[in-house]
C-alpha positions in Angstrom: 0.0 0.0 0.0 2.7 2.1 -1.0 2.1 5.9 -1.6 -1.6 5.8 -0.4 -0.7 9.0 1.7 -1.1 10.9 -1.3 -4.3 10.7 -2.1 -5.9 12.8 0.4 -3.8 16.0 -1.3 -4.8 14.8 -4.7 -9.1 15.0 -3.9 -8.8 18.5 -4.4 -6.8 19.0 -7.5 -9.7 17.2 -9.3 -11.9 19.1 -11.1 -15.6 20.0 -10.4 -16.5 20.7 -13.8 -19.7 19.5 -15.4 -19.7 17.0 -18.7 -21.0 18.1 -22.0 -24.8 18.9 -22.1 -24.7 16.8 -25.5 -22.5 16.0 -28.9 -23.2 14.7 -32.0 -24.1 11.6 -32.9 -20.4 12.1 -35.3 -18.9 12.5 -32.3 -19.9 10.0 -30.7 -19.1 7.2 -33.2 -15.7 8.6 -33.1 -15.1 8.1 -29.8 -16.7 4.4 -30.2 -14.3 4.4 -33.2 -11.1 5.6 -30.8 -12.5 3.0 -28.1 -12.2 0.0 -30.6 -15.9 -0.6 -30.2 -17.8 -2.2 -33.6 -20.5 -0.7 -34.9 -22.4 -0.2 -37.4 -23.8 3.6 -38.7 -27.0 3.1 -40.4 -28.4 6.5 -42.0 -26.6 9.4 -42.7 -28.0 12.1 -40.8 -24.8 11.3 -38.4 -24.6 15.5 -37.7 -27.8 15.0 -35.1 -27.5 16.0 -31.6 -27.6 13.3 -28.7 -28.2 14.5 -25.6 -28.4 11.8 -22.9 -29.0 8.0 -23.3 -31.9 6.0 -22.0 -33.5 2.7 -22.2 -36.6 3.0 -20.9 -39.5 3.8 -23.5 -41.5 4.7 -20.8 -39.5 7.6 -20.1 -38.3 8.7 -22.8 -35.6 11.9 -23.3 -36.2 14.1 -26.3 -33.1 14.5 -28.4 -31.8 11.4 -26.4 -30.3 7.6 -27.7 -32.6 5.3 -27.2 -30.8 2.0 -26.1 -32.8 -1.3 -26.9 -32.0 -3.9 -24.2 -32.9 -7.1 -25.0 -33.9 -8.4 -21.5 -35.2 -11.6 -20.0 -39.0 -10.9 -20.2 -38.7 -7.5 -22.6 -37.3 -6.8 -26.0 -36.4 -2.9 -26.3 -36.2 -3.3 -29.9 -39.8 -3.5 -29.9 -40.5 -0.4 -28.2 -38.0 1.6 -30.3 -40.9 3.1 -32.6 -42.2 4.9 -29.2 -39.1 6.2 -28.1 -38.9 7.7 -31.4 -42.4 8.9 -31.2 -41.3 10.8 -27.8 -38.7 12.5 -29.2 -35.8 10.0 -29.4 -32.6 11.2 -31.6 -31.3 8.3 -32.4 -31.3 4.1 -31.6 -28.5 2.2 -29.9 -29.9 -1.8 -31.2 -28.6 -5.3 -31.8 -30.1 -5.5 -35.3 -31.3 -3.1 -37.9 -35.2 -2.1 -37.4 -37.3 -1.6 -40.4 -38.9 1.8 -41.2 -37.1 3.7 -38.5 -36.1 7.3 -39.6 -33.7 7.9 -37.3 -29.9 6.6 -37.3 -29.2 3.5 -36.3 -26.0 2.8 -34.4 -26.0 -1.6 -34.4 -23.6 -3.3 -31.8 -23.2 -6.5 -30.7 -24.4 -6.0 -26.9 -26.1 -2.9 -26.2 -26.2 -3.2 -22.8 -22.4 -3.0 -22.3 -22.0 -0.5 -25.2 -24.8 2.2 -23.7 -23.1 2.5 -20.3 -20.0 3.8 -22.8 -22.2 5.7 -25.1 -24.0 8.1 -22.1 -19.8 8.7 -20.3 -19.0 9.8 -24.0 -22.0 11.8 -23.6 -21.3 13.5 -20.6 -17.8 13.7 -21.1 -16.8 11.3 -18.9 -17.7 12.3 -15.2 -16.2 9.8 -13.6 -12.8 10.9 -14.9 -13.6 13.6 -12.6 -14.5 11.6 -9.6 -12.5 9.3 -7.0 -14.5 6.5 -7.4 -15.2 4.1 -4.9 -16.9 0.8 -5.0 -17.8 -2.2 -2.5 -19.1 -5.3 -3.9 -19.9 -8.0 -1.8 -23.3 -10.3 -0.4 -23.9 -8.2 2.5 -22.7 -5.0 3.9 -22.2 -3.1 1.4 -24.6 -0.3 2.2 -23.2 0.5 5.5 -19.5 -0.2 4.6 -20.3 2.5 1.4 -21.9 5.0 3.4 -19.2 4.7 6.0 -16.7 5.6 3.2 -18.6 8.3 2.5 -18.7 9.4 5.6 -15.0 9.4 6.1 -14.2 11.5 3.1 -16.6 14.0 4.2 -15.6 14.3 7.5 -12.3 15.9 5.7 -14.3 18.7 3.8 -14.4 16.4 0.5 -18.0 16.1 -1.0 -19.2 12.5 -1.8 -22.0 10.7 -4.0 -23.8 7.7 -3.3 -25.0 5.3 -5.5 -26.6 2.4 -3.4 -29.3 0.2 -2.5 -31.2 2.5 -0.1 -30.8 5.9 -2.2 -29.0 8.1 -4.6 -27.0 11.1 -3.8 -25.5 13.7 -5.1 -25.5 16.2 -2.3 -29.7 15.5 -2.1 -31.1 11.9 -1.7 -33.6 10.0 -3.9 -35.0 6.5 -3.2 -32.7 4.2 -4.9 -34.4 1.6 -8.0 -31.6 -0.6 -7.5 -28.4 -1.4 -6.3 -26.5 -0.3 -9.2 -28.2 1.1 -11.8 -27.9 1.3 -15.8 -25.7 2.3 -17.7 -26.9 5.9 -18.5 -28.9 6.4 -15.1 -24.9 5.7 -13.8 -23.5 7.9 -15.6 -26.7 10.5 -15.2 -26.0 10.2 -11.5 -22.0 10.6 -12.2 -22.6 14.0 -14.2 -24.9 15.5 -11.8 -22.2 15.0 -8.8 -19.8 16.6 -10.7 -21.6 19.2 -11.7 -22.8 19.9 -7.8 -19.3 19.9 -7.0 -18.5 16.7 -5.8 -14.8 14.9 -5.8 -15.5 11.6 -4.6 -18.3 8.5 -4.8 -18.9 6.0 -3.3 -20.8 3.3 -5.1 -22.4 0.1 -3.9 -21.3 -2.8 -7.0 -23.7 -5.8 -7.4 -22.8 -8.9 -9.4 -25.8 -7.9 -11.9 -24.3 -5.0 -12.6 -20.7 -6.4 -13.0 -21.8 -9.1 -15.0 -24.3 -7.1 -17.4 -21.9 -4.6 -18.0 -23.6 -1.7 -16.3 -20.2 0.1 -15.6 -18.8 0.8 -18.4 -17.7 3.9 -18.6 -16.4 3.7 -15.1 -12.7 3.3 -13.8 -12.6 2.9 -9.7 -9.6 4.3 -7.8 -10.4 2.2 -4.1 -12.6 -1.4 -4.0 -14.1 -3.2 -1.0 -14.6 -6.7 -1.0 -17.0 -7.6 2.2 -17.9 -11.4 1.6 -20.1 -13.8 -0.5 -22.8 -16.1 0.8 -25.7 -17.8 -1.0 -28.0 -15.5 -3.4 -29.0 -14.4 -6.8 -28.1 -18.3 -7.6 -31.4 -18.4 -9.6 -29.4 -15.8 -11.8 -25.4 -17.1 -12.0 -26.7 -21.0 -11.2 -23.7 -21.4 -8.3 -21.1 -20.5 -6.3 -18.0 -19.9 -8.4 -20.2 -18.2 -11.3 -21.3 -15.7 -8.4 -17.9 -15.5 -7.6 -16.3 -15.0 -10.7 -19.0 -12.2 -11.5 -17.9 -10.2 -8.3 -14.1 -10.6 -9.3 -15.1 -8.9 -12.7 -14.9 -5.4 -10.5 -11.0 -6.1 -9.7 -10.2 -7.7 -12.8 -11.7 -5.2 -15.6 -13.2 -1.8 -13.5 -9.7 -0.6 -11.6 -7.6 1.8 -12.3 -3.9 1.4 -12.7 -2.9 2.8 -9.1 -6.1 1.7 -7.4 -5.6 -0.1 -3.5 -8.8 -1.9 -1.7 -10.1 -4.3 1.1 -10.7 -7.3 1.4 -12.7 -9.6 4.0 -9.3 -12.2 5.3 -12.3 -14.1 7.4 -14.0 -14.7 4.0 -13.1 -17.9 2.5 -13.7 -15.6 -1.0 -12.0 -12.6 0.1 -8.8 -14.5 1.0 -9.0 -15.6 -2.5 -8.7 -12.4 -3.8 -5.9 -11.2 -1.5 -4.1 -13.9 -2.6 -4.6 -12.7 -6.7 -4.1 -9.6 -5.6 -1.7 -8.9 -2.8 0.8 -5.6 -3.7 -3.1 -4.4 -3.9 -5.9 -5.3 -1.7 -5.4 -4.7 2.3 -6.8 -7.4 4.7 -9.2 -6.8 7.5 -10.0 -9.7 10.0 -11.7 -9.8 13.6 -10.1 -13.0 14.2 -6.6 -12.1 15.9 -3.5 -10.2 14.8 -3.4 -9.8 11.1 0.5 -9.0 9.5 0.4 -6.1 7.4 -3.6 -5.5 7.8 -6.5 -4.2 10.0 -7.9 -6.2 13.0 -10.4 -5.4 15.3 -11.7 -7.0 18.3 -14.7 -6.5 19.9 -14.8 -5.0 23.9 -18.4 -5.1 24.4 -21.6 -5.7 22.7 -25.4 -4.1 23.9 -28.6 -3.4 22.3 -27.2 0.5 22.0 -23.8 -0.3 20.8 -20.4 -2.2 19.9 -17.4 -1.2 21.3 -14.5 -2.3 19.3 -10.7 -1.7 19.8 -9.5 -1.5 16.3 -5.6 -1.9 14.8 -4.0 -0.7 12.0 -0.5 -1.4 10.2 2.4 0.6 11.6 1.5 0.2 15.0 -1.6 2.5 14.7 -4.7 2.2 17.0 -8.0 3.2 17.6 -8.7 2.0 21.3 -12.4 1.9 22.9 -14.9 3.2 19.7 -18.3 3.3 20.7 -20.4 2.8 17.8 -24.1 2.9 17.7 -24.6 -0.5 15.7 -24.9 -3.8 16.8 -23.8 -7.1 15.6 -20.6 -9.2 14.5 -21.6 -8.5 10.9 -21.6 -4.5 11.3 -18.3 -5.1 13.3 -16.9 -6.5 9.8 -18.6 -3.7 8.2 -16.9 -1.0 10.3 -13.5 -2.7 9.5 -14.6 -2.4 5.6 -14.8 1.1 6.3 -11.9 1.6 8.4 -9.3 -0.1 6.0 -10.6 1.6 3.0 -10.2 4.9 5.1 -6.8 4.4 5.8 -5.1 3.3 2.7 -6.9 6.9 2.0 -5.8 8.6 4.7 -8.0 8.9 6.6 -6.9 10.8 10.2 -8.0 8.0 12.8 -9.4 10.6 14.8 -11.5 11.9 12.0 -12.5 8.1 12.1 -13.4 7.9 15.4 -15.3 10.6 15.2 -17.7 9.2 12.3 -17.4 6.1 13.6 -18.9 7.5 17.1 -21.6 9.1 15.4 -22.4 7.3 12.7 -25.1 7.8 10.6 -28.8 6.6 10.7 -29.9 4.8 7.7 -33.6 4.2 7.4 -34.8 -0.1 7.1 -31.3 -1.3 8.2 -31.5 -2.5 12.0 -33.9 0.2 12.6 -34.6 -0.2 16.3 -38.0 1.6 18.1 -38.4 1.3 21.3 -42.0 1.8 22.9 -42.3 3.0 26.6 -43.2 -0.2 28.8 -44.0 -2.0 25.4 -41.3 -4.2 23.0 -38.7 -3.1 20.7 -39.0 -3.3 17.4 -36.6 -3.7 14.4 -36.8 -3.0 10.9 -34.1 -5.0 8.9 -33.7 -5.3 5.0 -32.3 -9.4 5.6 -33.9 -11.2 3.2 -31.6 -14.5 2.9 -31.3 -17.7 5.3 -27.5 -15.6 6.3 -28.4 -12.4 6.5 -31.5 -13.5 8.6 -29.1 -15.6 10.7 -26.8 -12.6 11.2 -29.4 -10.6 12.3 -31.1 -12.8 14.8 -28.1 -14.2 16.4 -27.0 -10.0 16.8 -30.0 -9.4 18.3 -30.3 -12.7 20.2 -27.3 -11.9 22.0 -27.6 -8.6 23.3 -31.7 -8.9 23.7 -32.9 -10.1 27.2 -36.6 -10.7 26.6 -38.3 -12.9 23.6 -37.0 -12.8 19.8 -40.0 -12.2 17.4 -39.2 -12.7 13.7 -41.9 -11.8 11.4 -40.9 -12.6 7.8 -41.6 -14.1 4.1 -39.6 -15.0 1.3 -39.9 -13.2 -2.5 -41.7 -14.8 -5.6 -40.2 -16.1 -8.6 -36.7 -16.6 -7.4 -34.5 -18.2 -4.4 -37.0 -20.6 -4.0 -34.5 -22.6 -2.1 -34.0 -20.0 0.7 -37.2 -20.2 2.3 -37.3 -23.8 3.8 -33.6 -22.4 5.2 -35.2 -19.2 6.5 -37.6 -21.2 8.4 -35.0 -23.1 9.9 -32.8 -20.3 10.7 -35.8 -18.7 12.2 -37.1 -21.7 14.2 -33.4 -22.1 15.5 -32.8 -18.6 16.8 -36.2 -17.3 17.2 -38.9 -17.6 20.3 -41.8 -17.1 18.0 -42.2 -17.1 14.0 -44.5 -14.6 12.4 -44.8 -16.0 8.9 -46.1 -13.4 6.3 -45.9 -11.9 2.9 -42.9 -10.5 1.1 -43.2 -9.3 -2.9 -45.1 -12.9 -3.8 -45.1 -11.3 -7.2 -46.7 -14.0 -9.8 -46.6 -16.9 -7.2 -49.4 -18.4 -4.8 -48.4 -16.3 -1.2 -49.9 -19.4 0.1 -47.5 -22.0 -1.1 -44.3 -19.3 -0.8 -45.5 -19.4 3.1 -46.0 -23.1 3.4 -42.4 -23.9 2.0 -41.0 -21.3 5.1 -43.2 -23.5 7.4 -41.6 -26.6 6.1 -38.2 -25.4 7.4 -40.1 -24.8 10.4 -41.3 -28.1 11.1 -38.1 -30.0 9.7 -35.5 -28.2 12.0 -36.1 -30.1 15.3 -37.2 -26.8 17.4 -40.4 -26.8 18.6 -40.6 -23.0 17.8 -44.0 -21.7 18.0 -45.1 -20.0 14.6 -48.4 -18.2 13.3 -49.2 -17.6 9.5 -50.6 -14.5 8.6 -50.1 -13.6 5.0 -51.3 -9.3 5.6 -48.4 -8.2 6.5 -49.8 -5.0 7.9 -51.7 -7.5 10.2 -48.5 -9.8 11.2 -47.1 -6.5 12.5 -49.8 -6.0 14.8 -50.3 -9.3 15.9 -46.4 -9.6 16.5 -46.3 -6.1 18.2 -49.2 -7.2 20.4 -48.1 -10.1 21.8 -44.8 -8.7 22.6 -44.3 -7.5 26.2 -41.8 -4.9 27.7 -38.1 -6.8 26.9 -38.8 -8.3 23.9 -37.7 -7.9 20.4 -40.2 -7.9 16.9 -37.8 -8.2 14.3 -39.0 -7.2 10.6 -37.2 -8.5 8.3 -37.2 -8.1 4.6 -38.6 -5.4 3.7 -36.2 -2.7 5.0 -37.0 0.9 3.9 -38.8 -0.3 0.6 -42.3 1.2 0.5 -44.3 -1.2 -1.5 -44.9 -4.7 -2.1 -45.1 -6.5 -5.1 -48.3 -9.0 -5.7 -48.5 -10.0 -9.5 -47.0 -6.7 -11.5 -48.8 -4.6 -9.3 -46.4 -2.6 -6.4 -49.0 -2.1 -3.5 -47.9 0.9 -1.3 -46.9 -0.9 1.9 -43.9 0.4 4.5 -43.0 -1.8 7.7 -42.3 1.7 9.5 -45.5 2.7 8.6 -47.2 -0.3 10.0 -45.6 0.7 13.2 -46.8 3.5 13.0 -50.3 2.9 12.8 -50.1 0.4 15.5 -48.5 2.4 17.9 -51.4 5.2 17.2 -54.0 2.9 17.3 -52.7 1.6 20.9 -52.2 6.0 21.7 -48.2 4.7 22.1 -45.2 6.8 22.1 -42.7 5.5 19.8 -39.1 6.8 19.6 -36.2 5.6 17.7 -33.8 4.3 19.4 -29.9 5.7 19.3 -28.5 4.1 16.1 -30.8 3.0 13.6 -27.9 1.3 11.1 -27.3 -0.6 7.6 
């Protein structure tokens, strides 16, 4: 990790500049041209102005390239006719479309070439940016937003792209973890435009794999771990993997550092590809050349973690408003990233100490007299394990889990989350989570078959409304016990068929605590 003391000094030498507000379709195939991309240039008004890329019809950008993904359920080239209709400029496609009057640009995969195609277009923002990413199973929300927090703790202003929201100096709700190509670079141009130096971006294996960041070169990269999901999608383990890896082996720059989890069987993996490179972090024991932490004392309020650094460098009795040995790994993320960016330990304490509350991620409320009650996003057999076994240990009253399982994918998680549950749990609430186009019904029975199969005798209710298991969960809770709500995190909708119904687990506190004329406060630390 030579030289990383540098990069502190270099944040502010980069410049704020905005990208281009548009170029011409010319232009642009030059830059394809320069970029050794094939293509083909059908019609000759090539002199047109392009002004953004998109790839949704439905909203369509006038003057824009409209960019038609060929997805698993939808075919963009078949909406290419109404993008035009609303004003489209030109068409990014796989395969020339009949009576289209606009230029044509064909490429092999347009979903790897339109990331490229909207950086030309905004003149490469995130040239202008550190960029940041952390890829990973779980943890990367908090370990991102920690980052971010760091950098901004030394007067350098930071994006977000990430699960919960967007950011560029104001939030939006996020649509997903990483987003397309153009709504990337979109989010890229209006950072740099609103002054900011860094961002931090959350990296799924979708995104990695599908080619969403093109476009994009990262300085710093986070590897947190890698347990069981989105198998429906890369079929097993070392395809998952491999997909992950595709941020360290194609999206670095040439003098980029990182972090990487040593505990993680996958992390070691890449330590071991790339060691002059990626820093380790563990929480089991002294670590040569790498970050350790170990962990003084764990409540319902707080960790307190004595945390070391290479050199002989220490941070000695943090207080940090999370809980559980998962945010403990996230906080070393953080911390190691920090450092190799120089990051004054006291400026990290001092985040660290206050950290920020992120809405849907152990989200505690704690009613007067009454339960606690926890919002969390966990939606797989681990990150439902994590959570329960967090707030098993510091909880002194009965563990509550209310949960369900999605439609239409993992089908082999919720047997596992009902064991998980019915292992670590005092009651199971089973309800409804985003069924989509399946039978809530059956998605709930295969949770109760975990249930039954895992040798507990764990009581367990089914009540599909989950507005309804809230309350009944909430109600028969008494003062020292813990609901947990998992799943759902901040989202504010649930998805039954192609319908999203508005639906919000805070809200459904809400209202029961109003009906019941309760106080409800947050607790201190509300955390990814």
């Amino acid at each position: 990790m030579e030289g990383h003391n540098h990069v502190i000094n270099e944040m502010h030498n980069i410049s704020a500049e905005g990208g281009k507000a548009m170029l011409s379709l010319r232009e642009l195939c030059m830059e394809l041209d320069e970029r050794k991309v094939t293509f083909r240039l059908i019609g000759s008004d090539s002199d047109v102005f392009i002004i953004d890329a998109f790839s949704d019809s439905r909203r369509p950008i006038k003057g824009g390239l409209f960019c038609c993904v060929k997805g698993e359920h939808l075919d963009g080239h078949l909406y290419a006719k109404d993008a035009i209709c609303a004003g489209a400029a030109a068409i990014l496609c796989e395969r020339e479309l009949p009576d289209v009057d606009v230029p044509q640009l064909v490429v092999s995969d347009v979903r790897k070439v339109m990331g490229l195609c909207a950086a030309i277009i905004h003149g490469y923002p995130a040239e202008k940016l550190m960029m940041l990413g952390v890829t990973g199973t779980n943890g990367k929300s908090t370990t991102t937003i920690l980052i971010k927090s760091f950098l901004e703790s030394r007067g350098i202003r930071c994006g977000l792209l990430g699960t919960i929201f967007y950011s560029d100096g104001e939030d939006e709700p996020a649509d997903r973890t990483t987003p397309e190509g153009p709504e990337i670079q979109r989010w890229l141009s209006k950072m740099v435009k609103k002054g900011c130096e860094a961002c931090a971006m959350e990296v799924s294996s979708h995104g990695l794999q599908q080619g969403r960041l093109e476009g994009c070169r990262f300085d710093g990269a986070v590897f947190t771990n890698l347990t069981p999901e989105h198998l429906d999608y890369h079929r097993d383990m070392e395809s998952y993997f491999k997909a992950k890896s595709l941020l360290f082996e194609i999206y670095m720059k040439e003098d980029w550092r990182g972090a990487s989890n040593a505990d993680d069987p996958y992390g070691k993996r890449l330590l071991s590809r790339y060691p002059d490179r990626l820093l380790p972090y563990s929480l089991k024991g002294p670590i040569e050349s790498g970050v350790w932490g170990l962990i003084k004392e764990a409540s319902f309020d707080r960790l307190t973690m004595d945390i070391f650094l290479p050199g002989g460098e220490s941070l000695i009795g943090v207080h940090i408003p999370m809980i559980g040995l998962y945010n403990a790994y996230n906080v070393l993320a953080a911390v190691t990233m920090g450092w190799s960016l120089s990051i004054p330990l006291c400026d990290m304490k001092k985040v660290l100490e206050n950290a920020p509350l992120v809405p849907g991620r152990m989200e505690r409320y704690v009613f007067p007299n009454g339960p606690c009650c926890v919002i969390d996003y966990a939606h797989t057999p681990d990150a439902l394990e994590n959570v329960l076994k967090a707030l098993k240990e510091v909880g002194h009253g009965r563990l509550i889990a209310v949960f369900g399982a999605g439609g239409e994918r993992f089908a082999e998680n919720r047997p596992k989350m009902g064991e998980v549950a019915a292992r670590l749990a005092d009651f199971v609430m089973v309800t409804m989570d985003n069924p989509r186009g399946e039978d809530p019904n059956s998605i709930a029975e295969q949770i109760v078959t975990g249930i039954r199969a895992s040798g507990y005798n764990t009581p367990y209710e089914v009540i599909l409304n989950r507005a309804e298991a809230v309350y009944a969960a909430l109600d028969m809770a008494n003062e020292g016990d813990v609901v947990l709500l998992a799943g759902k995190g901040p989202e504010q909708y649930i998805i039954i068929g192609k319908e999203r119904i508005p639906y919000s687990d805070l809200e459904a506190v809400k209202s029961w605590a109003q009906k019941r004329n309760l106080n409800w406060n947050p607790a201190k630390g509300a955390h990814i």
